[in-house]
N, CA, C and O of each residue as an XYZ file, in Angstrom:
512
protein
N     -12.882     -3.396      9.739
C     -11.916     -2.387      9.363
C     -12.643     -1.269      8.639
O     -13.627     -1.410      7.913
N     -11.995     -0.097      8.952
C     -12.464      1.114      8.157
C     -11.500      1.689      7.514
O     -10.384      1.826      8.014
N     -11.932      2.255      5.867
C     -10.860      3.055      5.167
C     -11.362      4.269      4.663
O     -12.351      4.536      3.979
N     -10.270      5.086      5.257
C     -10.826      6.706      4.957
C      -9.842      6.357      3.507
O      -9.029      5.531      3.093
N     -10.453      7.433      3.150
C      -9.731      8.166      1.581
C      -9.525      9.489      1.249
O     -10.462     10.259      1.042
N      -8.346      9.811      1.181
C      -8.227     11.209      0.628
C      -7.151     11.372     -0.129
O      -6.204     10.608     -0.318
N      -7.425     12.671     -0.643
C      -6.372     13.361     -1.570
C      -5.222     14.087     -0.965
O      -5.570     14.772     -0.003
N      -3.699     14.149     -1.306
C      -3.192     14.552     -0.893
C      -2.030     14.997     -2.635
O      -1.767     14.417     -3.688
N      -1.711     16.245     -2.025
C      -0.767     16.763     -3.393
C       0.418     16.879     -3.324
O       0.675     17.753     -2.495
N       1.582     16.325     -3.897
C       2.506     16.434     -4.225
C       3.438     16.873     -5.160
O       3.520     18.095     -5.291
N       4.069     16.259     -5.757
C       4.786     16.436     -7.121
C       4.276     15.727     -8.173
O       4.630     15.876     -9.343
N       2.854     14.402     -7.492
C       1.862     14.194     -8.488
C       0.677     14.237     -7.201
O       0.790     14.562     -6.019
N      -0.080     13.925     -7.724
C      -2.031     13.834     -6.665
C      -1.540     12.203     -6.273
O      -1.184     11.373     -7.109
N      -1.613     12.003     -4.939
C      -1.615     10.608     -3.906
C      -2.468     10.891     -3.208
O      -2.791     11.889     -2.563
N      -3.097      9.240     -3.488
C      -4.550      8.617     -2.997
C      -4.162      8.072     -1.341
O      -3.432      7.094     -1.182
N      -4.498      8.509     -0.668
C      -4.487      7.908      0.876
C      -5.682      7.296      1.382
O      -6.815      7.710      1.626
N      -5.096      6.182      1.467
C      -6.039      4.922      2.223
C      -5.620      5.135      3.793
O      -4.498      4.701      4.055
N      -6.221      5.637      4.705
C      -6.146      5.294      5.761
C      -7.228      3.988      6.755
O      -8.423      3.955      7.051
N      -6.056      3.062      7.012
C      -6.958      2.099      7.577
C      -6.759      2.021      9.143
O      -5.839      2.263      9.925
N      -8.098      1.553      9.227
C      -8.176      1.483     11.299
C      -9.139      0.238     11.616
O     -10.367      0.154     11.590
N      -7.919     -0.906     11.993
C      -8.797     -1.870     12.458
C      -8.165     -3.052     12.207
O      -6.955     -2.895     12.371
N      -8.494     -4.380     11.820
C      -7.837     -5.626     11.643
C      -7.721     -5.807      9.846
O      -8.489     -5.482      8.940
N      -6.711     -6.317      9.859
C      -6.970     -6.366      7.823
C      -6.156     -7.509      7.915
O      -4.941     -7.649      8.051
N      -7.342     -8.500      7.782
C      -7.188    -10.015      8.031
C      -8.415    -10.431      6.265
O      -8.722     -9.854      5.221
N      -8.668    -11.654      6.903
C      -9.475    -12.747      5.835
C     -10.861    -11.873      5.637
O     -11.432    -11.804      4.549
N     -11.313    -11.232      6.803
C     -12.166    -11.003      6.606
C     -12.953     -9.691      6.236
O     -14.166     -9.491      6.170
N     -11.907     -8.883      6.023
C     -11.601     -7.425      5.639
C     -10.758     -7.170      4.261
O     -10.931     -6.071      3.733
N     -10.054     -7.890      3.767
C      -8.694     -8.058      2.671
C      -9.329     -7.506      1.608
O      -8.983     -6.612      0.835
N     -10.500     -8.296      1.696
C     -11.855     -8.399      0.053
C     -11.448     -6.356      0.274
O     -10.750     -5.656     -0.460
N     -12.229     -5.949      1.570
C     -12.864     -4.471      1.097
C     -11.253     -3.593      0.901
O     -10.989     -2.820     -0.019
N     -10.574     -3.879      1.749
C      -9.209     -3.124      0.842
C      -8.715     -3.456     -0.578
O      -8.241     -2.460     -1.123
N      -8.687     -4.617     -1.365
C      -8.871     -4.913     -2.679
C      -9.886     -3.929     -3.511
O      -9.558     -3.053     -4.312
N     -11.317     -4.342     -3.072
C     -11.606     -3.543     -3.825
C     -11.636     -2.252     -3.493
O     -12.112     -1.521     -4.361
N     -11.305     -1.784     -2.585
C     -11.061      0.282     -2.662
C     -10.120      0.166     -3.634
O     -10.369      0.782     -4.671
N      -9.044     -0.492     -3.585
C      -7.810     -0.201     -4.139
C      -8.436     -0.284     -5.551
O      -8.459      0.751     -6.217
N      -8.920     -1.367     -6.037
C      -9.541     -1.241     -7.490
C     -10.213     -0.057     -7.645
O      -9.996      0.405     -8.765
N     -10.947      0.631     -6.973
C     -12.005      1.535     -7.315
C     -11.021      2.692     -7.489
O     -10.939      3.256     -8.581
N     -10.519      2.941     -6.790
C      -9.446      4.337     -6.606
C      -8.871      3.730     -8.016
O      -9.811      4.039     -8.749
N      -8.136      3.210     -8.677
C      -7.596      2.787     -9.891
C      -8.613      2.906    -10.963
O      -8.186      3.245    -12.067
N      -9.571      2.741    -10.865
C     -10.398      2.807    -12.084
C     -10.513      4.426    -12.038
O     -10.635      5.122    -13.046
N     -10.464      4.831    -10.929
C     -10.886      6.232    -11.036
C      -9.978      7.078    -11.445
O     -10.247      8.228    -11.791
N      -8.735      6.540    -11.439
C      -7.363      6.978    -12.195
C      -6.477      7.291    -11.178
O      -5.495      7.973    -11.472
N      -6.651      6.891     -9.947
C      -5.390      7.267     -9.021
C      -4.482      6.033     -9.418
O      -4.930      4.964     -9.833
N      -2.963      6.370     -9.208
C      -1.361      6.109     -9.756
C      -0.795      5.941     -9.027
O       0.063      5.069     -9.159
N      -0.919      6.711     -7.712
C      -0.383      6.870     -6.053
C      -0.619      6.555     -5.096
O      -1.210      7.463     -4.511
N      -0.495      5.686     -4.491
C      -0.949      5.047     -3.144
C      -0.378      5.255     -2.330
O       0.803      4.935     -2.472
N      -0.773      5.921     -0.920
C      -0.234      5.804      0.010
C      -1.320      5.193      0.929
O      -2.481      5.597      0.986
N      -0.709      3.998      1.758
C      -1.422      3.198      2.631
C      -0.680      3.323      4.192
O       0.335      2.804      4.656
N      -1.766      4.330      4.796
C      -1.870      4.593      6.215
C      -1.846      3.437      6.856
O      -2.924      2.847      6.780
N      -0.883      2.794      7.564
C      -1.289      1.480      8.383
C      -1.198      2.077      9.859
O      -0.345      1.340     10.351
N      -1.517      2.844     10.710
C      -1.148      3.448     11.706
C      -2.470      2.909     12.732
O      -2.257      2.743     13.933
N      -3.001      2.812     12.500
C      -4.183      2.039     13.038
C      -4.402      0.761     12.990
O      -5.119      0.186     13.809
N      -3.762      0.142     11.951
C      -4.134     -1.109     11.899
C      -3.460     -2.070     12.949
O      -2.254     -2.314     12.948
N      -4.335     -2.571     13.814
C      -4.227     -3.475     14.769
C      -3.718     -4.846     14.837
O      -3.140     -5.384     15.781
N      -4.157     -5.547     13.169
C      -3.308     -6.678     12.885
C      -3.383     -7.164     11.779
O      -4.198     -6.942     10.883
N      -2.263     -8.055     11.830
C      -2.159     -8.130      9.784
C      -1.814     -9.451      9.575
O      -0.786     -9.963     10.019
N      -2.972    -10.234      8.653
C      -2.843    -11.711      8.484
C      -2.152    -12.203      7.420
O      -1.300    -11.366      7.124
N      -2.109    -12.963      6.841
C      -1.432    -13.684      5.215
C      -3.050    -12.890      4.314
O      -2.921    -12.262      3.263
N      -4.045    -13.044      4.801
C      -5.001    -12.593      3.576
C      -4.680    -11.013      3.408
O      -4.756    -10.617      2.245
N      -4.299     -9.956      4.481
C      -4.311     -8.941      4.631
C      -2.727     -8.695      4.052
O      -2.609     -7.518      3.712
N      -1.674     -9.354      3.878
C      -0.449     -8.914      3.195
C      -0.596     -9.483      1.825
O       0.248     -9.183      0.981
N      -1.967    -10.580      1.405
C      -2.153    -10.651      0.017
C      -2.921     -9.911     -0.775
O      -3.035     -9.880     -2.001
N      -3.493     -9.248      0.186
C      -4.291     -7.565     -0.376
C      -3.251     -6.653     -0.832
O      -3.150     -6.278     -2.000
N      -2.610     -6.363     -0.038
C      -1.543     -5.242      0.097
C      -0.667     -5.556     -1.340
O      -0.403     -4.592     -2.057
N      -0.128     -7.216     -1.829
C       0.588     -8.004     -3.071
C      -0.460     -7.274     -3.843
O      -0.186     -6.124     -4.185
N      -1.430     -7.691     -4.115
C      -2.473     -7.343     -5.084
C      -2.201     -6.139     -5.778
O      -1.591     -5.957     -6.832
N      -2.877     -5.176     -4.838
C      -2.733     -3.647     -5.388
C      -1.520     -3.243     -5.569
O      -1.502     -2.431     -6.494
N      -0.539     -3.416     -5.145
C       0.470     -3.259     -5.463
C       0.989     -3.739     -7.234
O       1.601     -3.123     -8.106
N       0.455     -4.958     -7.179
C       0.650     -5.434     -8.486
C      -0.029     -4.627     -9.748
O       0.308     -4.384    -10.907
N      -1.393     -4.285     -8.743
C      -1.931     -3.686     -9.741
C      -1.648     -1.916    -10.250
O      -1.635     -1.636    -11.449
N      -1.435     -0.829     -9.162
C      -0.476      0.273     -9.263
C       0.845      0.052    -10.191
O       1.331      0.825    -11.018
N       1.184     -0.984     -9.874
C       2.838     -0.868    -10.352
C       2.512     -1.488    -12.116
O       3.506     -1.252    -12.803
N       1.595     -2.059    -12.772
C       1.462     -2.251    -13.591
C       1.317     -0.843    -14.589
O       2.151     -0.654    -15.474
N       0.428     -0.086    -14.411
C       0.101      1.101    -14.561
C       1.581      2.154    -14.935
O       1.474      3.306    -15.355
N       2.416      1.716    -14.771
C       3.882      2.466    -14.751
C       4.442      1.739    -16.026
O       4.607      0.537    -16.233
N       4.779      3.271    -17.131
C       5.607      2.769    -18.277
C       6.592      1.576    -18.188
O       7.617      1.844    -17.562
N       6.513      0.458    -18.623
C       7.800     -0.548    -18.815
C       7.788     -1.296    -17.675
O       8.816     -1.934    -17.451
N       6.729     -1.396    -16.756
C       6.533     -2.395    -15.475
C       6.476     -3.191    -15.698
O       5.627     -3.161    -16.589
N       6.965     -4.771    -15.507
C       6.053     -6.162    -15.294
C       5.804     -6.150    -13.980
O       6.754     -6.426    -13.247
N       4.612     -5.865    -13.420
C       4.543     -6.333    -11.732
C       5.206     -7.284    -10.983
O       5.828     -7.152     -9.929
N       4.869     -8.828    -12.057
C       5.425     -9.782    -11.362
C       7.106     -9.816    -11.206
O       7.621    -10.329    -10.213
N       8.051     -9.108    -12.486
C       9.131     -9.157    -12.598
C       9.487     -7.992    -11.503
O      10.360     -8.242    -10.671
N       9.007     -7.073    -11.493
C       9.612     -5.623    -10.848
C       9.648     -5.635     -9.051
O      10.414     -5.049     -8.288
N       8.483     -6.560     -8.765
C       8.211     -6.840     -7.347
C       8.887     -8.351     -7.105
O       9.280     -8.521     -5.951
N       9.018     -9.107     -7.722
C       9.572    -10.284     -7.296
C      10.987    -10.327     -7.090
O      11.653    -11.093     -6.393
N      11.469     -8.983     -8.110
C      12.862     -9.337     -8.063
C      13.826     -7.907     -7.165
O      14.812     -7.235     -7.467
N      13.017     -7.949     -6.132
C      13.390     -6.961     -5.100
C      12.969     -5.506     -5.660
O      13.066     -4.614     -4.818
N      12.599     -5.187     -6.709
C      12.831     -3.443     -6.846
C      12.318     -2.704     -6.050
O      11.388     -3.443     -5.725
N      12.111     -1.384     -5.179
C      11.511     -1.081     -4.457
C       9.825     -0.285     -5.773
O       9.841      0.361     -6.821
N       9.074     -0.650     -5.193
C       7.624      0.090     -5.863
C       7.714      1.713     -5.920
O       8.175      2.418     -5.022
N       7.399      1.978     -6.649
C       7.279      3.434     -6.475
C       5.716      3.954     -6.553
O       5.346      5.033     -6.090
N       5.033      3.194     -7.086
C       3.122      3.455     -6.670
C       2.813      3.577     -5.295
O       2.664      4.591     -4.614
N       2.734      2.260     -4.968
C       2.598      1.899     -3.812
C       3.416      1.723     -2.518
O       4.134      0.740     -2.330
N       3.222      3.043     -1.363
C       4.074      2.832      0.018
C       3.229      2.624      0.925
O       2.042      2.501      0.620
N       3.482      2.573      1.716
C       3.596      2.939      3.144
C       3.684      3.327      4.170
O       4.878      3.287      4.468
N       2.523      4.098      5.766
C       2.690      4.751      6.628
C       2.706      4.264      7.809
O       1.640      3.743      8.139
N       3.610      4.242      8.641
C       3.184      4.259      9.934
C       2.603      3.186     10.664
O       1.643      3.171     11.434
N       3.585      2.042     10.162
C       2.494      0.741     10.455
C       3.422      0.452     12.113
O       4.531      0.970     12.236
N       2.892     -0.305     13.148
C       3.478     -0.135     14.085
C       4.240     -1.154     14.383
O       3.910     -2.126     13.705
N       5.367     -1.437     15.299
C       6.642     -2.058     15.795
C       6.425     -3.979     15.282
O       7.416     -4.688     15.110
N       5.181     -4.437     15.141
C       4.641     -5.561     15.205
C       4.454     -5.569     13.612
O       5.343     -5.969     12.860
N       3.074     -5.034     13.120
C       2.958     -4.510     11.670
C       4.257     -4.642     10.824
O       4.506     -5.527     10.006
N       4.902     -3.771     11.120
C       6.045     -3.559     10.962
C       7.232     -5.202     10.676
O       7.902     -5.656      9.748
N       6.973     -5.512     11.827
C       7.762     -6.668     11.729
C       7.232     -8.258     11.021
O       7.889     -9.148     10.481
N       6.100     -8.156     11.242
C       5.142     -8.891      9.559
C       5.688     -8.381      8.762
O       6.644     -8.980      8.269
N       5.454     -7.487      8.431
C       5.857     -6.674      6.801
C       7.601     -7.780      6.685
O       7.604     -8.979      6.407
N       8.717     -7.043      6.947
C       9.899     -7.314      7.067
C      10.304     -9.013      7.087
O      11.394     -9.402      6.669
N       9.151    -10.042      7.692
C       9.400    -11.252      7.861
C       8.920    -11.712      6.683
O       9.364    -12.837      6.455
N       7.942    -11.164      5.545
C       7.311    -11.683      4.863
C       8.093    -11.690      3.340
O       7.932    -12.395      2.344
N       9.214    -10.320      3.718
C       9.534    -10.015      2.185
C       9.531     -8.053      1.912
O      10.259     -7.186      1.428
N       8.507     -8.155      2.438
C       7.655     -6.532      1.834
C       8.269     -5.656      1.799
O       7.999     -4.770      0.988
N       9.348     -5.544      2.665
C       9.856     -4.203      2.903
C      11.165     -4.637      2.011
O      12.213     -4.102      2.372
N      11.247     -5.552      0.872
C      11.862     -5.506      0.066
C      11.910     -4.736     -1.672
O      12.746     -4.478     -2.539
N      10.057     -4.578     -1.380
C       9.681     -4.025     -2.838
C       8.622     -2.964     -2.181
O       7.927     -2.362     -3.000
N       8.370     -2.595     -0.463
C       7.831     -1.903     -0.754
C       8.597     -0.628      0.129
O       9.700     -0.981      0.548
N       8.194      0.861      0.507
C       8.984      1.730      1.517
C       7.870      1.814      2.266
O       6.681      1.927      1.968
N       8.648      1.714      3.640
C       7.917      2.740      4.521
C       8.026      3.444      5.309
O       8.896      3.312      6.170
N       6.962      4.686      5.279
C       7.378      6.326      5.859
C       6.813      6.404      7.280
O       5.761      5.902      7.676
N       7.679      7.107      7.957
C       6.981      7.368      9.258
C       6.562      8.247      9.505
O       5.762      8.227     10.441
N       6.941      9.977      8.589
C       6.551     10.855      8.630
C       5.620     10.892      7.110
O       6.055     10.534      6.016
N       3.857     11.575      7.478
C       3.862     11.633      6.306
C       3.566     12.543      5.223
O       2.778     12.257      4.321
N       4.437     14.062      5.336
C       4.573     14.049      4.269
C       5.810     14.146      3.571
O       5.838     14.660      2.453
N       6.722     13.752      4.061
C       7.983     12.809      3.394
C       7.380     11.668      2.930
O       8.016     11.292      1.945
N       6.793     11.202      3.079
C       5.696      9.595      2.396
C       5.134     10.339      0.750
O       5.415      9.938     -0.379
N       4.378     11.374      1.105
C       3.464     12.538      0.282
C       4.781     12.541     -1.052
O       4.661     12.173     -2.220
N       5.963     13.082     -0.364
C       6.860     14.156     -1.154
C       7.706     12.991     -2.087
O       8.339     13.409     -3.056
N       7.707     11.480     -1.770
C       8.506     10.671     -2.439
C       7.912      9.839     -3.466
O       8.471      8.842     -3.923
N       6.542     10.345     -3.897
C       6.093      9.959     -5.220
C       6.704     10.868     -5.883
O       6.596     10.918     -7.108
């Protein structure tokens, strides 16, 4: 798997991960740690391009838990574990463009209970 990164501006600065490729067991590690690195570096905003991604395992939707946990911590008055477990939708961390399959992982697993996702993106951009 490969992850581009860029900046994109809104109504705050969102970090875009665009990924292209499998984000399974054996890829999960390097999206974890981008996601850490972009966080240390002080990004708040995630938007995660899945438009490429070809397929998505249990290690690759426990990447996605992760950073999420870890963005949403970062937010005045968050408990991650309370705020994501108990349906809220995230507001750090969304979602682009993941496709009909992607898509339907996400939805079987839970995700699209705490997390959104955009199909256009900069309506994705404009809802941080």
């Amino acid at each position: 798997m490969q992850i581009s990164v860029s900046q994109e501006q809104g109504r705050v600065p969102v970090t875009v991960f665009k990924l292209d490729g499998l984000l399974n067991m054996g890829t999960s590690e390097m999206l974890e740690e981008q996601g850490s690195e972009a966080y240390a570096a002080g990004a708040r905003y995630l938007l995660i391009d899945m438009s490429r991604v070809t397929s998505l395992t249990s290690a690759g939707l426990r990447s996605i838990l992760r950073i999420s946990r870890m963005y949403n911590s970062g937010m005045p008055g968050n408990v991650p574990e309370t705020n994501l477990d108990a349906g809220h939708k995230q507001a750090c961390v969304k979602l682009l463009n993941p496709n009909s399959q992607i898509e339907n992982v996400l939805t079987i697993a839970g995700f699209t209970s705490f997390l959104e996702i955009y199909k256009d993106p900069q309506e994705a951009i404009n809802s941080f």
